[in-house]
DRENDO-1510 file (C-alpha; in Angstrom, 1 decimal, always signed):
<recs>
REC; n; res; u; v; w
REC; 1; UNK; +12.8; -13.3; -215.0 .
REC; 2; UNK; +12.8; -14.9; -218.6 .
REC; 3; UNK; +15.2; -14.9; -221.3 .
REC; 4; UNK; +14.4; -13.0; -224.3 .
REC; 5; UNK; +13.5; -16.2; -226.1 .
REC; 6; UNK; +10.9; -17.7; -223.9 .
REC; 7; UNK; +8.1; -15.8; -224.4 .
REC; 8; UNK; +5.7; -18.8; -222.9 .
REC; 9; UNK; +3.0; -18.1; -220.3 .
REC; 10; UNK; +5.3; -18.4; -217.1 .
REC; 11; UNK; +3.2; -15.8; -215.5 .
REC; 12; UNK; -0.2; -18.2; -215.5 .
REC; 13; UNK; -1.4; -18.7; -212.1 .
REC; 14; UNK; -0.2; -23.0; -211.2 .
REC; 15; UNK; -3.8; -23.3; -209.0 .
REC; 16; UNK; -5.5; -22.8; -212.1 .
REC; 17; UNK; -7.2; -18.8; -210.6 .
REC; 18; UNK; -7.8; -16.8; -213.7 .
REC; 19; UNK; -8.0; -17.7; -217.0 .
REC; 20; UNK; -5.2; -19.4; -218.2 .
REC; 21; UNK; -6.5; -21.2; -221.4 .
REC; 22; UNK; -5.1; -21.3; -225.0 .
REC; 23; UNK; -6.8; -18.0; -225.2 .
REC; 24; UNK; -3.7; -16.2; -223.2 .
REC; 25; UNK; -1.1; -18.6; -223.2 .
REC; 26; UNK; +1.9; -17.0; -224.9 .
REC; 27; UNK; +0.8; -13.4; -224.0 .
REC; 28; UNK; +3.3; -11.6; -222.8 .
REC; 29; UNK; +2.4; -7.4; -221.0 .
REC; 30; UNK; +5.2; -5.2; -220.9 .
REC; 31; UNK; +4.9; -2.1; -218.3 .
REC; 32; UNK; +6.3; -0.1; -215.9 .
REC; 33; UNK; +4.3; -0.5; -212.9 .
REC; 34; UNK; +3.8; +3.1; -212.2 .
REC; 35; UNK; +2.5; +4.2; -215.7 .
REC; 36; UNK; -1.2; +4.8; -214.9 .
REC; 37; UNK; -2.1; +3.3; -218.8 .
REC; 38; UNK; -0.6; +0.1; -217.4 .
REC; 39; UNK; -2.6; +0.4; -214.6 .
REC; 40; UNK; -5.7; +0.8; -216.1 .
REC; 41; UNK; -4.8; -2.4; -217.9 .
REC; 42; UNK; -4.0; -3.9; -214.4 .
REC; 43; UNK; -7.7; -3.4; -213.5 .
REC; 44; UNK; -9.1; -5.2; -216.4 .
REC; 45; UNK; -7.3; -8.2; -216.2 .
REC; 46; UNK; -7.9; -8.5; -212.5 .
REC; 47; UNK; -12.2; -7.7; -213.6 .
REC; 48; UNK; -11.8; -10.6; -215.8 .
REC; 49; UNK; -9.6; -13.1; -214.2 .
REC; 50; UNK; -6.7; -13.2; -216.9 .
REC; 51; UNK; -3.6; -14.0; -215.9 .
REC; 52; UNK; -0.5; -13.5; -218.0 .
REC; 53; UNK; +2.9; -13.5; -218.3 .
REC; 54; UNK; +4.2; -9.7; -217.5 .
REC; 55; UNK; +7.3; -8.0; -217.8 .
REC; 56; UNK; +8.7; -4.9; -216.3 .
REC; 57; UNK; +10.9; -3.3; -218.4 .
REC; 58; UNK; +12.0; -0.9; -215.7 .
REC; 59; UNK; +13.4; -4.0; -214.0 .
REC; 60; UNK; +14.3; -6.4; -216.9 .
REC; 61; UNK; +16.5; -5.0; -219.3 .
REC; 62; UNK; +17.0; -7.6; -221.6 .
REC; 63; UNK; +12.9; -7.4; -221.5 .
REC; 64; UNK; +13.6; -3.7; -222.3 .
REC; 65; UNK; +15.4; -4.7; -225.4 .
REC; 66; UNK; +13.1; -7.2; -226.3 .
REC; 67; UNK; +10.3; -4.7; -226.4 .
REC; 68; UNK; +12.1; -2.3; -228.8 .
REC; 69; UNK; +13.9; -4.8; -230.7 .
REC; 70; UNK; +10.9; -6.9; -231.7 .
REC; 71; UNK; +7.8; -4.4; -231.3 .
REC; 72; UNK; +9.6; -1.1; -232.1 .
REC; 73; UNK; +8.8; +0.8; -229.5 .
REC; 74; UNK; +9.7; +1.4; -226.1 .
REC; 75; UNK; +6.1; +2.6; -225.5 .
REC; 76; UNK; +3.9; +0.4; -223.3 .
REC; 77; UNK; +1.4; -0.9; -222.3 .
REC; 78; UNK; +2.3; -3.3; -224.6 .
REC; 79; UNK; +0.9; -6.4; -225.2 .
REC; 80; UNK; +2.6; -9.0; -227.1 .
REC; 81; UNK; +0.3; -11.7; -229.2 .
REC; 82; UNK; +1.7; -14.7; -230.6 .
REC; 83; UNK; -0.2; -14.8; -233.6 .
REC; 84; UNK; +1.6; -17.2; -235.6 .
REC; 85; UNK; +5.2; -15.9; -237.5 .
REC; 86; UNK; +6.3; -13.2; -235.7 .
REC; 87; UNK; +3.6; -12.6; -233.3 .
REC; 88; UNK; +1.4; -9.2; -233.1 .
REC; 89; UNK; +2.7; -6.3; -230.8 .
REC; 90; UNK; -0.8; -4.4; -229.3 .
REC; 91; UNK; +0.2; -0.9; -228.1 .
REC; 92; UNK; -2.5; +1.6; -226.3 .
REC; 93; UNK; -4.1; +0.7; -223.4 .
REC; 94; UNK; -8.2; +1.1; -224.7 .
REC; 95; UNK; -6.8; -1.6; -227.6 .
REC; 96; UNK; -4.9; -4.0; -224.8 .
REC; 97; UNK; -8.3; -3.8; -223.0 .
REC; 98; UNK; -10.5; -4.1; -225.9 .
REC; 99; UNK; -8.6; -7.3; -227.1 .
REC; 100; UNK; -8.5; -8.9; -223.4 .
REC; 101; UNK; -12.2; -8.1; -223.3 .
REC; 102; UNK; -12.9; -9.9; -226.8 .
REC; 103; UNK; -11.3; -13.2; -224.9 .
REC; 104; UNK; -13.6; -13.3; -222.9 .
REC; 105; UNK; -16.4; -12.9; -224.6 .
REC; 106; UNK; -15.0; -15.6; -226.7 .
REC; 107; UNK; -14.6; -13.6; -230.2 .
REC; 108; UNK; -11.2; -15.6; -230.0 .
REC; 109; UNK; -9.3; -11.7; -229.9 .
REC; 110; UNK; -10.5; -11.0; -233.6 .
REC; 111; UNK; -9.6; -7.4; -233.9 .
REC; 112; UNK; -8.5; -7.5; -237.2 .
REC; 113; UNK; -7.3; -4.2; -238.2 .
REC; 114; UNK; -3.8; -4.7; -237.0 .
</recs>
């Protein structure tokens, strides 16, 4: 797995299957693979074809850390955003999928109430 500095899109697919544009590079999911939010977000990246960079914090502890250190929570889903600065940490499932829907639809991820 990846240190807690790279936070780049290691996860993206190298035969080019599912979206691996600008649009989700530097995304980064934590989950637990058994949580059934994280699955639901499982399903919608697989509907639209997004492939990301995913870490289980169950498995990766420094991952783990990362999650609570940076997004201050140990909650996930938790999608992280690197929206300039610091980046944007997305909790809640319906959001994660609302924002990976907006990709796609190519609103550029413009939820702006966070």
């Amino acid at each position: 797995m990846s240190d807690e500095s790279d936070t780049g899109p290691e996860g993206l697919d190298p035969q080019g299957q599912g979206r691996s544009g600008p649009a989700v590079a530097g995304l980064v999911l934590y989950e637990k693979p058994w949580c059934p939010f994280c699955m639901r977000v499982e399903a919608t990246l697989r509907s639209l074809g997004i492939e990301l960079e995913r870490r289980d914090i169950e498995q990766d502890a420094a991952a783990a850390r990362e999650l609570v250190e940076q997004g201050g929570s140990r909650m996930v889903p938790c999608l992280y955003i690197p929206d300039g600065g610091a980046g944007r940490w997305l909790y809640e499932s319906s959001d994660i999928t609302a924002y990976l829907r907006s990709l796609v639809e190519g609103d550029g991820g413009g939820a702006s109430e966070a």
